[in-house]
Structures are given as C-alpha cells and as structure tokens.
C-alpha positions in Angstrom: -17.5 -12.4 16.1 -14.1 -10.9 17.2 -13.2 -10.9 21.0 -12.0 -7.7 22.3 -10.3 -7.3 25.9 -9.3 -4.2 27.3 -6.9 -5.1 29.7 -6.6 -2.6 33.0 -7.6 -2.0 36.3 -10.3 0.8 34.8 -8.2 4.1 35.2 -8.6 6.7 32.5 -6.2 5.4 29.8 -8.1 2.0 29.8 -11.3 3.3 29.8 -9.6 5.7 26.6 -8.3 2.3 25.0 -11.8 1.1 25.3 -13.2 3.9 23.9 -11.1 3.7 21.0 -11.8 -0.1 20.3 -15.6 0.9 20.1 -15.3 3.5 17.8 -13.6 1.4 15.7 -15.7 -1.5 16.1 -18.6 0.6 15.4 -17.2 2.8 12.2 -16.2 -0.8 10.7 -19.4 -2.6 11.6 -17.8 -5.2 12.4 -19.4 -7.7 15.4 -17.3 -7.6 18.6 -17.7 -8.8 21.9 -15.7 -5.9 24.1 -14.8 -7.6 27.8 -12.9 -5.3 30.6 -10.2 -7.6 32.0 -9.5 -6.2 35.8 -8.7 -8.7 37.9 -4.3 -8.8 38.1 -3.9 -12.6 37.4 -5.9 -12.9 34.5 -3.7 -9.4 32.9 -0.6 -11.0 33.8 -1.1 -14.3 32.1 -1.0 -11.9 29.0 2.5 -11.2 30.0 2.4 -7.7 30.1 4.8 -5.2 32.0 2.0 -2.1 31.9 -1.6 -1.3 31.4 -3.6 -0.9 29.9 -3.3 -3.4 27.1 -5.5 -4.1 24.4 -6.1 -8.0 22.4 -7.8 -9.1 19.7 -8.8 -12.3 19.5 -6.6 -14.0 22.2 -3.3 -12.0 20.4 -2.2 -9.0 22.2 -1.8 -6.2 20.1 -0.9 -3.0 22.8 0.7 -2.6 26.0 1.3 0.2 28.3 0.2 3.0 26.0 -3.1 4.3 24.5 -3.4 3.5 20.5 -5.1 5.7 18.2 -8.4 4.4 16.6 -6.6 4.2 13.2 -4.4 1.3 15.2 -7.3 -0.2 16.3 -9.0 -0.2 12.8 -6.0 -2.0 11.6 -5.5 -4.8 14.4 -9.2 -5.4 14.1 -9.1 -5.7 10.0 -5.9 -8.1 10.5 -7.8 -10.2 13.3 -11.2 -10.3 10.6 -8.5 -12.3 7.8 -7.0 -14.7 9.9 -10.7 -15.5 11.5 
C-alpha cells in the first residue's frame, strides 16, 4: 500500500492537491493510505520552500504548485515499480 502525504496547512490548493491524488488513486485502483501533513515542523523536514507539496512514498514529488491528476497518475505508477 502506497503512502500518500499532502503537505499544507489545509488552504484551497492543498485541499485541490488532495483532491487530485484521490482521483488518481481511485481511477488506478491502486491502495493508498492519503495523510494531511499540517503541523510546520513535520512539512519542513521535507525541505520545502512552499506549499502545498505532495509525496509518495516518503519521495517528494511537488512543491509549491498544484499538479494535474495526469502528474499524479504518473508519480503514483513510478512509486508502484520501485515498491
């Protein structure tokens, strides 16, 4: 089962971000555990500059933007072959 953190303090874009990783979750049926990350220390030890951000699997994938479920569908295929 893939791990998939949506990194943000909940504002629109991360709640878009974690909208997208659903649908792609759920139009790949693919098993995914989906976990909001909001507390400040816990986004920074990802080292990024701005949210929301989006990882897979412990890698992270997206950073200060929104991706496209087509994105999504690709870092989630990617994550499924190294598992």
């Amino acid at each position: 089962m893939l791990t998939i953190k949506v990194l943000g303090p909940g504002c629109a874009n991360c709640q878009k971000v974690e909208a997208a990783a659903k649908k792609a979750v759920a139009n790949m049926s693919v098993e995914a555990e989906i976990i909001k990350v909001t507390d400040y220390a816990d986004i920074m030890a990802y080292n990024i500059l701005s949210t929301p951000g989006l990882v897979i699997n412990e890698k992270l994938v997206a950073a200060g933007r929104i991706p496209q479920e087509s994105e999504v569908m690709t870092w989630v295929a990617d994550a499924l072959t190294v598992a």
